[in-house]
N, C-alpha and C positions, 0 to 999 in steps of 0.2 A: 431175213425178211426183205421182199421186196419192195422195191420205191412205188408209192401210190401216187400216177400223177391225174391230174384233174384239168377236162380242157375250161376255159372261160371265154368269152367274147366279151371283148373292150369296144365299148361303145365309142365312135369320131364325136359324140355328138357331146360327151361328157371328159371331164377332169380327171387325169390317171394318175394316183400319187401313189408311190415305194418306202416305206420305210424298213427296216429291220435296225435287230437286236436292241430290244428297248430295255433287258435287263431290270424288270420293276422299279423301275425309273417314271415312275406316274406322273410326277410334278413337269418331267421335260417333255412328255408323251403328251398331255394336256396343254400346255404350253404352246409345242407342236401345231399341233392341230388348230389352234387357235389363231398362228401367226398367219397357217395356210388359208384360213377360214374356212375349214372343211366343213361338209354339209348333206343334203342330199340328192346334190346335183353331181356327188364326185364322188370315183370309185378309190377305193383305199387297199393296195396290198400290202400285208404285214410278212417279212418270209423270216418267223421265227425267231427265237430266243426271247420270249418274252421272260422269260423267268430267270432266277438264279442272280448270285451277285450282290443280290441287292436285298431288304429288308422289306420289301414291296412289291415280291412278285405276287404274292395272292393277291393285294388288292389290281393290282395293276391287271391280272389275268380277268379279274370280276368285268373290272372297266371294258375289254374287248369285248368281254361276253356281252354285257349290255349293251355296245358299240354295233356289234356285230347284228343285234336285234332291230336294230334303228336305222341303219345305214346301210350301202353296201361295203361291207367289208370281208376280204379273200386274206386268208392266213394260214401260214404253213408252219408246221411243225419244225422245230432248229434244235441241236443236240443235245441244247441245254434244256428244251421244255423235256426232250426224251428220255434225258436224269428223272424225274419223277416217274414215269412209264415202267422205265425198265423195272424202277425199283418194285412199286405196288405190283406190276406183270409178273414179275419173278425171271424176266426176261435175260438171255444168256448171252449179249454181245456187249454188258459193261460187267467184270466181274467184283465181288463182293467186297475185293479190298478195295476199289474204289470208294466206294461206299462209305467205307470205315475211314478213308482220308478225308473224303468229301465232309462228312459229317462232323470230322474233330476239328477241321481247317476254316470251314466256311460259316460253323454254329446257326445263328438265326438269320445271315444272307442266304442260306439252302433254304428252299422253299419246303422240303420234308420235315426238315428240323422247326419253320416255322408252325408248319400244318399240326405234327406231333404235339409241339408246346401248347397248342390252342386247345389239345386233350388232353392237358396234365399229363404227356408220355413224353419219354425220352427213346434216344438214337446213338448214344454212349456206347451200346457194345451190339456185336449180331446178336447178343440173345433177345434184345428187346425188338429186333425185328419184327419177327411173326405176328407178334400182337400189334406192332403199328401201323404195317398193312393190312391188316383185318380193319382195325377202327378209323383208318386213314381213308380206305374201297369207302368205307360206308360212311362218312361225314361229307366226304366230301366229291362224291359220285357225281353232281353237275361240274363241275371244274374237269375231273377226270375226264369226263365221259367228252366235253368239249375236246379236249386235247387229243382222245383216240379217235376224234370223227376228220382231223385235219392230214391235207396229204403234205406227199413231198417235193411235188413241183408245179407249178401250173404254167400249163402253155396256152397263147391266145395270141395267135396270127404270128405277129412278128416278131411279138416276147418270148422268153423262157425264166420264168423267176423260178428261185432254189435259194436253200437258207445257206450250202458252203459251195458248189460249184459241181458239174456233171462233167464227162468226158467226153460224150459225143449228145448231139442230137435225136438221132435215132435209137430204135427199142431202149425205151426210157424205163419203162417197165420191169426192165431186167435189172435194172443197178441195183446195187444193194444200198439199202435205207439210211441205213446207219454211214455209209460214205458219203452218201448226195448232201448228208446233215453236215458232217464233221470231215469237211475237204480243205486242207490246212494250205494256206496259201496258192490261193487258186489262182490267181493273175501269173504266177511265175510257170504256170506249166506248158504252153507254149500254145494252149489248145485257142482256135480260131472256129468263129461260128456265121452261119447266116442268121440265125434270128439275132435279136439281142438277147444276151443273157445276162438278169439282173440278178446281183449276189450279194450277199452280206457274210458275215462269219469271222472274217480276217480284218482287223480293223486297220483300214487302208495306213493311218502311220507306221503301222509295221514294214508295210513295202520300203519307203521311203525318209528314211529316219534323218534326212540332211532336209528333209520339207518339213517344218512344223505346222501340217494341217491337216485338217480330218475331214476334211472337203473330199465330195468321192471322186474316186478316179474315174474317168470316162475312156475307152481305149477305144478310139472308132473305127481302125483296121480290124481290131479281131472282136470287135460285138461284144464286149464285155463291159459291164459297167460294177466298181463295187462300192455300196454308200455304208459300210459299217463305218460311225465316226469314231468308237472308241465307247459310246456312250457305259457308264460306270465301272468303265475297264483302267481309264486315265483320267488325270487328276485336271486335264486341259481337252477331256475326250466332248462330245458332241451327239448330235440324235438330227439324222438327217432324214428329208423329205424329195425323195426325187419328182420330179415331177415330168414326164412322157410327155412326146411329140401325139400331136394328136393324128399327125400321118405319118406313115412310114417311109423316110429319109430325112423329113427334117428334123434340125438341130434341138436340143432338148433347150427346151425354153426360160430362159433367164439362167440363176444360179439355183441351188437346192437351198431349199429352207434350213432352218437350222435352228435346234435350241441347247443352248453351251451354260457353264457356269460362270462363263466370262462377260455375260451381259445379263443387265438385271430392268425388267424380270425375261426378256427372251428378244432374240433380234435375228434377222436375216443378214448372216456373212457373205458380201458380197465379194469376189476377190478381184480387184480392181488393177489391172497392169499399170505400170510404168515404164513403159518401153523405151529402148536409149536409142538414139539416132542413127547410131552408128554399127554397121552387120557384125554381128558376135557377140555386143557389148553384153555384158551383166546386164540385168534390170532386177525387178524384185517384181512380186507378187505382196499386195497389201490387201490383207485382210481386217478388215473395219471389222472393228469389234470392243465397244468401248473404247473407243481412242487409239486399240495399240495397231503396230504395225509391223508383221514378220517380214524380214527378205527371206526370200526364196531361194532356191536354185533352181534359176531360168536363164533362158537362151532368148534374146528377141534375134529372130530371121530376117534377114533380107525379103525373102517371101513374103515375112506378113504371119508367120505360120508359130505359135507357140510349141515349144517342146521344152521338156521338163531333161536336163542334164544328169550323167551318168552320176552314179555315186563314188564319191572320191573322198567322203568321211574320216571314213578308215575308224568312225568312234565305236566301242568297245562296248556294250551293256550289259554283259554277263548272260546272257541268253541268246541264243541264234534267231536269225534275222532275217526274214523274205527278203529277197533284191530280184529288184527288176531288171532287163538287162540294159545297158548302153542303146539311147533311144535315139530317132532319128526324125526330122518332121517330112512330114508326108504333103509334097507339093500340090496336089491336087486342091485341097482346101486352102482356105486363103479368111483371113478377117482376124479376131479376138479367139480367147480360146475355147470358146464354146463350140468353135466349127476349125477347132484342130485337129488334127491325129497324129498319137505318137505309138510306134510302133518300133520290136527290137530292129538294132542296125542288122541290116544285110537283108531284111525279107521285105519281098514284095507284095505288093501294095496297088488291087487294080482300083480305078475309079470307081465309084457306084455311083448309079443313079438310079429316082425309080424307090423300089422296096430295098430295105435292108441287103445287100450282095457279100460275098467276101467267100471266103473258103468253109468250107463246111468240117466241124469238127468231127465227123466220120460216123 
Protein backbone atom coordinates (compact mmCIF):
# COMPACT_ATOMS: atom_id res chain seq x y z
CA UNK A 1 0.00 0.00 0.00
CA UNK A 2 0.97 3.35 -0.84
CA UNK A 3 1.55 6.43 1.38
CA UNK A 4 -1.55 8.84 0.92
CA UNK A 5 -0.19 12.18 1.31
CA UNK A 6 -2.53 15.34 1.51
CA UNK A 7 -1.36 18.97 0.87
CA UNK A 8 -2.90 21.70 3.54
CA UNK A 9 -2.22 25.46 3.85
CA UNK A 10 -1.20 26.92 7.04
CA UNK A 11 -2.55 29.99 7.47
CA UNK A 12 0.45 33.18 8.96
CA UNK A 13 -2.61 34.62 10.20
CA UNK A 14 -3.41 31.69 12.78
CA UNK A 15 -1.82 29.37 15.60
CA UNK A 16 -0.02 26.03 14.47
CA UNK A 17 0.09 23.48 17.07
CA UNK A 18 1.76 19.52 16.62
CA UNK A 19 1.10 16.90 18.76
CA UNK A 20 1.51 13.09 18.31
CA UNK A 21 1.14 9.73 19.99
CA UNK A 22 -1.54 10.50 22.53
CA UNK A 23 -1.90 6.66 23.18
CA UNK A 24 -5.75 7.01 24.72
CA UNK A 25 -4.39 9.01 27.10
CA UNK A 26 -7.61 11.46 27.14
CA UNK A 27 -7.13 13.02 30.71
CA UNK A 28 -3.36 14.49 29.14
CA UNK A 29 -4.83 15.17 25.62
CA UNK A 30 -7.62 17.41 27.41
CA UNK A 31 -5.31 18.73 29.85
CA UNK A 32 -3.18 19.56 26.82
CA UNK A 33 -5.16 21.56 25.06
CA UNK A 34 -6.39 23.36 27.81
CA UNK A 35 -2.90 24.55 29.07
CA UNK A 36 -2.47 25.67 25.25
CA UNK A 37 -6.00 27.31 25.16
CA UNK A 38 -6.69 25.83 22.00
CA UNK A 39 -9.64 27.15 20.19
CA UNK A 40 -11.03 28.17 16.91
CA UNK A 41 -8.64 30.53 16.05
CA UNK A 42 -5.68 27.63 15.93
CA UNK A 43 -4.97 24.85 13.71
CA UNK A 44 -4.10 21.61 15.45
CA UNK A 45 -2.05 18.67 13.80
CA UNK A 46 -2.28 15.20 15.26
CA UNK A 47 0.22 12.80 13.33
CA UNK A 48 -1.11 9.57 14.81
CA UNK A 49 -1.07 6.86 17.31
CA UNK A 50 -4.01 7.92 18.96
CA UNK A 51 -4.81 4.56 20.06
CA UNK A 52 -3.37 1.41 21.79
CA UNK A 53 -1.58 1.23 25.17
CA UNK A 54 -3.78 2.53 26.81
CA UNK A 55 -7.47 1.56 28.20
CA UNK A 56 -8.75 4.76 26.56
CA UNK A 57 -8.21 4.67 23.13
CA UNK A 58 -11.83 4.39 21.96
CA UNK A 59 -12.97 7.09 23.99
CA UNK A 60 -10.04 9.18 23.24
CA UNK A 61 -10.55 8.50 19.34
CA UNK A 62 -14.54 9.64 19.91
CA UNK A 63 -12.98 12.93 21.45
CA UNK A 64 -10.86 13.78 17.98
CA UNK A 65 -13.79 12.68 16.15
CA UNK A 66 -15.87 15.33 17.85
CA UNK A 67 -12.73 17.72 17.87
CA UNK A 68 -12.24 17.32 14.49
CA UNK A 69 -16.15 18.49 13.90
CA UNK A 70 -15.65 21.74 15.76
CA UNK A 71 -12.16 22.93 15.11
CA UNK A 72 -9.60 22.61 12.59
CA UNK A 73 -8.12 19.63 13.22
CA UNK A 74 -5.53 17.49 10.45
CA UNK A 75 -4.58 13.93 11.80
CA UNK A 76 -2.73 11.29 10.41
CA UNK A 77 -2.88 7.78 10.62
CA UNK A 78 0.33 6.15 12.98
CA UNK A 79 1.05 2.24 13.20
CA UNK A 80 -0.54 1.79 16.02
CA UNK A 81 -4.09 3.39 14.91
CA UNK A 82 -3.24 0.82 11.61
CA UNK A 83 -3.31 -2.23 14.27
CA UNK A 84 -7.05 -1.93 14.16
CA UNK A 85 -7.21 -1.54 10.19
CA UNK A 86 -5.15 -4.24 9.17
CA UNK A 87 -6.91 -6.45 11.59
CA UNK A 88 -10.90 -5.66 10.61
CA UNK A 89 -9.15 -5.13 6.56
CA UNK A 90 -7.81 -8.56 6.75
CA UNK A 91 -4.82 -6.72 5.60
CA UNK A 92 -1.37 -8.52 4.80
CA UNK A 93 1.62 -6.36 6.06
CA UNK A 94 1.00 -7.31 9.90
CA UNK A 95 0.73 -11.11 10.02
CA UNK A 96 -1.56 -13.21 12.28
CA UNK A 97 0.68 -14.14 14.95
CA UNK A 98 1.04 -10.68 15.80
CA UNK A 99 -2.20 -10.52 16.45
CA UNK A 100 -2.34 -13.53 18.66
CA UNK A 101 0.76 -11.79 20.87
CA UNK A 102 -0.88 -8.41 20.61
CA UNK A 103 -3.99 -9.67 22.00
CA UNK A 104 -2.65 -12.10 25.00
CA UNK A 105 0.05 -9.30 26.00
CA UNK A 106 -1.93 -6.07 25.82
CA UNK A 107 -5.77 -7.46 26.90
CA UNK A 108 -7.98 -4.53 27.34
CA UNK A 109 -5.04 -1.60 26.39
CA UNK A 110 -5.72 -3.18 22.67
CA UNK A 111 -8.25 -1.15 21.40
CA UNK A 112 -9.84 -4.59 19.41
CA UNK A 113 -9.75 -6.43 22.77
CA UNK A 114 -11.60 -3.32 24.23
CA UNK A 115 -14.15 -2.95 21.11
CA UNK A 116 -14.74 -7.01 21.30
CA UNK A 117 -15.44 -6.85 25.16
CA UNK A 118 -18.20 -4.05 24.61
CA UNK A 119 -19.80 -7.22 22.31
CA UNK A 120 -19.63 -9.82 24.76
CA UNK A 121 -16.70 -11.40 22.26
CA UNK A 122 -13.47 -12.42 22.85
CA UNK A 123 -9.97 -12.43 20.92
CA UNK A 124 -8.39 -15.50 22.88
CA UNK A 125 -7.79 -17.64 19.90
CA UNK A 126 -7.86 -17.02 15.71
CA UNK A 127 -10.89 -18.99 15.79
CA UNK A 128 -12.92 -16.21 17.32
CA UNK A 129 -11.68 -13.83 14.71
CA UNK A 130 -13.98 -14.00 11.82
CA UNK A 131 -16.82 -13.38 13.97
CA UNK A 132 -15.14 -10.23 15.62
CA UNK A 133 -14.53 -8.68 12.54
CA UNK A 134 -17.79 -9.04 11.27
CA UNK A 135 -19.52 -7.56 14.62
CA UNK A 136 -16.51 -5.19 15.15
CA UNK A 137 -17.09 -3.67 10.67
CA UNK A 138 -20.45 -3.19 11.95
CA UNK A 139 -20.68 -1.66 15.62
CA UNK A 140 -18.34 0.31 15.09
CA UNK A 141 -18.31 1.68 11.38
CA UNK A 142 -17.89 5.54 12.30
CA UNK A 143 -14.65 5.09 14.28
CA UNK A 144 -13.48 2.74 11.42
CA UNK A 145 -14.52 4.57 8.82
CA UNK A 146 -12.70 7.96 10.49
CA UNK A 147 -9.57 6.15 10.53
CA UNK A 148 -9.57 4.76 6.65
CA UNK A 149 -10.37 8.45 5.62
CA UNK A 150 -6.91 9.76 7.36
CA UNK A 151 -3.59 10.03 5.22
CA UNK A 152 0.02 9.50 5.81
CA UNK A 153 1.68 12.78 5.60
CA UNK A 154 0.69 16.21 4.92
CA UNK A 155 2.75 18.74 3.35
CA UNK A 156 2.13 22.68 3.68
CA UNK A 157 4.71 25.07 2.41
CA UNK A 158 7.62 24.58 4.65
CA UNK A 159 6.32 21.59 6.81
CA UNK A 160 6.30 17.95 6.14
CA UNK A 161 4.45 16.12 9.16
CA UNK A 162 4.61 12.12 9.32
CA UNK A 163 3.63 9.93 12.16
CA UNK A 164 7.55 7.71 12.00
CA UNK A 165 9.73 9.73 9.34
CA UNK A 166 10.11 9.67 5.29
CA UNK A 167 13.36 9.31 3.42
CA UNK A 168 13.44 11.89 0.99
CA UNK A 169 11.20 14.64 0.05
CA UNK A 170 10.22 14.08 -3.23
CA UNK A 171 7.63 11.39 -4.83
CA UNK A 172 6.09 10.89 -1.55
CA UNK A 173 3.48 8.89 -3.06
CA UNK A 174 5.62 6.03 -3.73
CA UNK A 175 6.70 5.24 -0.04
CA UNK A 176 5.15 2.58 1.20
CA UNK A 177 2.42 3.13 4.05
CA UNK A 178 3.33 1.05 6.43
CA UNK A 179 7.15 2.48 6.56
CA UNK A 180 6.29 6.30 6.49
CA UNK A 181 3.95 4.85 9.80
CA UNK A 182 6.56 2.63 11.60
CA UNK A 183 10.10 4.28 10.77
CA UNK A 184 12.05 3.30 14.01
CA UNK A 185 14.41 5.75 14.95
CA UNK A 186 14.31 8.33 12.61
CA UNK A 187 16.69 10.99 13.88
CA UNK A 188 19.59 8.55 13.69
CA UNK A 189 19.46 8.08 10.03
CA UNK A 190 21.41 10.72 8.74
CA UNK A 191 18.67 12.09 6.29
CA UNK A 192 18.67 16.09 5.96
CA UNK A 193 15.67 18.07 4.52
CA UNK A 194 14.60 21.66 3.23
CA UNK A 195 11.25 21.64 4.73
CA UNK A 196 10.86 20.90 8.19
CA UNK A 197 9.89 17.74 8.99
CA UNK A 198 7.63 17.14 12.04
CA UNK A 199 7.80 13.36 13.54
CA UNK A 200 6.64 11.52 16.42
CA UNK A 201 6.97 7.72 16.74
CA UNK A 202 10.23 7.30 18.66
CA UNK A 203 9.92 8.60 21.86
CA UNK A 204 12.79 11.18 21.98
CA UNK A 205 14.16 9.52 25.45
CA UNK A 206 15.20 6.69 23.55
CA UNK A 207 17.79 8.78 21.56
CA UNK A 208 19.20 10.07 24.53
CA UNK A 209 19.07 8.03 27.70
CA UNK A 210 22.00 10.29 29.75
CA UNK A 211 19.16 13.27 29.29
CA UNK A 212 16.32 12.64 31.38
CA UNK A 213 13.62 14.55 29.18
CA UNK A 214 11.02 14.07 26.95
CA UNK A 215 11.11 17.58 25.79
CA UNK A 216 11.38 17.41 21.75
CA UNK A 217 14.36 17.43 20.13
CA UNK A 218 14.79 20.30 17.58
CA UNK A 219 17.75 19.59 15.03
CA UNK A 220 17.99 22.91 13.07
CA UNK A 221 20.75 21.85 10.56
CA UNK A 222 18.86 18.79 9.17
CA UNK A 223 14.99 20.19 9.46
CA UNK A 224 13.79 17.62 11.70
CA UNK A 225 12.08 18.11 14.74
CA UNK A 226 10.68 14.93 17.02
CA UNK A 227 8.03 15.73 19.90
CA UNK A 228 7.04 12.01 20.98
CA UNK A 229 7.39 12.54 24.83
CA UNK A 230 7.02 8.96 25.80
CA UNK A 231 3.29 9.69 26.54
CA UNK A 232 1.84 6.06 28.19
CA UNK A 233 5.07 4.42 27.14
CA UNK A 234 7.13 5.78 30.45
CA UNK A 235 6.34 6.00 33.80
CA UNK A 236 8.07 9.90 33.67
CA UNK A 237 6.79 9.95 29.82
CA UNK A 238 4.91 13.28 28.59
CA UNK A 239 2.33 14.51 25.81
CA UNK A 240 3.76 17.56 23.91
CA UNK A 241 2.49 20.44 22.13
CA UNK A 242 4.65 21.98 19.38
CA UNK A 243 3.82 25.06 18.58
CA UNK A 244 5.33 26.62 14.66
CA UNK A 245 6.95 29.72 13.66
CA UNK A 246 4.34 31.62 12.16
CA UNK A 247 7.06 32.43 9.19
CA UNK A 248 9.36 30.49 7.76
CA UNK A 249 12.90 30.82 9.48
CA UNK A 250 12.02 31.90 12.72
CA UNK A 251 12.64 30.36 15.89
CA UNK A 252 9.90 28.11 17.25
CA UNK A 253 8.42 30.08 19.86
CA UNK A 254 8.73 29.73 23.44
CA UNK A 255 9.09 26.05 24.74
CA UNK A 256 6.33 23.03 23.83
CA UNK A 257 3.62 22.66 26.13
CA UNK A 258 3.45 19.88 28.00
CA UNK A 259 1.25 17.62 30.14
CA UNK A 260 3.31 14.92 32.49
CA UNK A 261 2.28 12.84 35.59
CA UNK A 262 4.69 14.93 37.32
CA UNK A 263 2.50 17.96 37.85
CA UNK A 264 -0.74 18.00 39.12
CA UNK A 265 -3.11 18.69 37.41
CA UNK A 266 -0.83 19.85 34.31
CA UNK A 267 2.08 22.53 33.68
CA UNK A 268 4.28 23.97 31.02
CA UNK A 269 7.99 22.52 31.35
CA UNK A 270 9.99 25.07 30.81
CA UNK A 271 13.70 24.05 30.50
CA UNK A 272 15.57 26.88 32.05
CA UNK A 273 19.75 26.94 31.51
CA UNK A 274 22.17 27.50 33.98
CA UNK A 275 25.03 28.40 32.08
CA UNK A 276 28.74 28.47 33.91
CA UNK A 277 30.91 31.25 33.19
CA UNK A 278 33.56 29.53 32.16
CA UNK A 279 33.99 27.98 28.02
CA UNK A 280 33.42 24.08 28.43
CA UNK A 281 32.10 24.14 31.79
CA UNK A 282 29.18 21.57 32.67
CA UNK A 283 25.97 23.37 33.28
CA UNK A 284 22.58 21.62 33.71
CA UNK A 285 19.33 22.03 32.04
CA UNK A 286 16.49 22.47 34.84
CA UNK A 287 13.43 21.46 34.12
CA UNK A 288 10.63 23.05 36.43
CA UNK A 289 8.32 20.75 37.13
CA UNK A 290 6.92 20.50 40.43
CA UNK A 291 9.99 21.58 42.11
CA UNK A 292 12.43 18.99 40.72
CA UNK A 293 15.30 19.70 38.83
CA UNK A 294 17.36 17.29 36.25
CA UNK A 295 21.00 17.97 35.19
CA UNK A 296 21.65 17.37 32.04
CA UNK A 297 24.27 16.65 29.85
CA UNK A 298 25.28 20.06 28.33
CA UNK A 299 27.89 21.95 27.10
CA UNK A 300 27.68 25.91 27.62
CA UNK A 301 29.92 27.47 24.58
CA UNK A 302 32.03 30.15 24.39
CA UNK A 303 29.75 31.18 21.48
CA UNK A 304 26.66 31.54 23.19
CA UNK A 305 25.57 28.33 21.40
CA UNK A 306 23.91 25.24 23.42
CA UNK A 307 24.70 21.63 22.34
CA UNK A 308 23.61 18.72 23.96
CA UNK A 309 27.24 16.25 24.60
CA UNK A 310 28.03 12.94 23.16
CA UNK A 311 26.82 9.87 25.07
CA UNK A 312 29.31 8.45 27.26
CA UNK A 313 26.68 6.44 29.49
CA UNK A 314 27.82 3.44 28.63
CA UNK A 315 24.21 2.37 30.89
CA UNK A 316 22.92 -0.96 29.88
CA UNK A 317 18.93 -1.41 29.74
CA UNK A 318 18.46 -4.63 28.25
CA UNK A 319 17.13 -3.38 24.96
CA UNK A 320 18.97 -1.62 22.12
CA UNK A 321 19.04 1.91 21.94
CA UNK A 322 18.96 4.92 19.32
CA UNK A 323 22.13 7.02 19.70
CA UNK A 324 22.64 10.11 18.16
CA UNK A 325 26.05 10.81 16.93
CA UNK A 326 28.85 13.06 18.85
CA UNK A 327 27.32 16.63 18.33
CA UNK A 328 28.79 19.70 17.44
CA UNK A 329 27.19 23.48 17.88
CA UNK A 330 26.75 25.21 14.96
CA UNK A 331 28.35 28.84 15.10
CA UNK A 332 26.13 30.70 12.99
CA UNK A 333 23.34 30.88 15.73
CA UNK A 334 24.01 32.46 18.69
CA UNK A 335 21.36 33.15 22.00
CA UNK A 336 19.50 30.35 24.37
CA UNK A 337 18.62 27.16 23.08
CA UNK A 338 15.72 27.75 21.11
CA UNK A 339 17.94 29.28 18.30
CA UNK A 340 20.65 26.61 18.50
CA UNK A 341 21.79 23.94 16.26
CA UNK A 342 23.22 20.80 16.98
CA UNK A 343 24.30 18.77 14.21
CA UNK A 344 26.56 15.29 13.83
CA UNK A 345 30.51 16.30 14.36
CA UNK A 346 32.22 16.63 10.88
CA UNK A 347 29.11 17.72 8.56
CA UNK A 348 28.48 20.89 7.25
CA UNK A 349 26.37 23.41 8.05
CA UNK A 350 25.52 26.48 5.65
CA UNK A 351 23.72 29.47 7.17
CA UNK A 352 20.06 30.04 6.10
CA UNK A 353 18.33 32.71 6.02
CA UNK A 354 15.07 33.48 4.46
CA UNK A 355 12.73 30.27 4.14
CA UNK A 356 13.83 27.04 5.68
CA UNK A 357 17.44 26.10 3.37
CA UNK A 358 19.66 23.03 4.16
CA UNK A 359 20.28 19.89 2.03
CA UNK A 360 17.59 18.28 0.55
CA UNK A 361 16.89 14.67 1.55
CA UNK A 362 16.75 13.64 -2.12
Amino acid sequence: MKAVVKQIEISKTRRTLALSDIHGNLPFLRGLLDKAGFGPEDDLFILGDILEKSEGSLETLRFIMELSEKYTVHTLLGNCDNITLAFIDGRDEIPEAFFEYWFRTRKEKCTLVNMAGLLGLELTSPNHYPAARKAIAERFRPELDFLRGLPHIFLSGDYLFVHGGVPRENDLEELDAYGVMKNDNFLTQGHSFRRWVIAGHTPVTLYREDIPSATPIIDRCRHIVSIDGGCNLKLDGQLNALILPREPGESFPGWPMTASRSTLPWTTRNRRPTPSTSAGATASWRCWSGGRSFPGAAMWRAAGSWTSSPNTSGRKTGRPTARIPPTTACRWRRGMPSASCVKPAGDACAKRTGSPGGTSGG
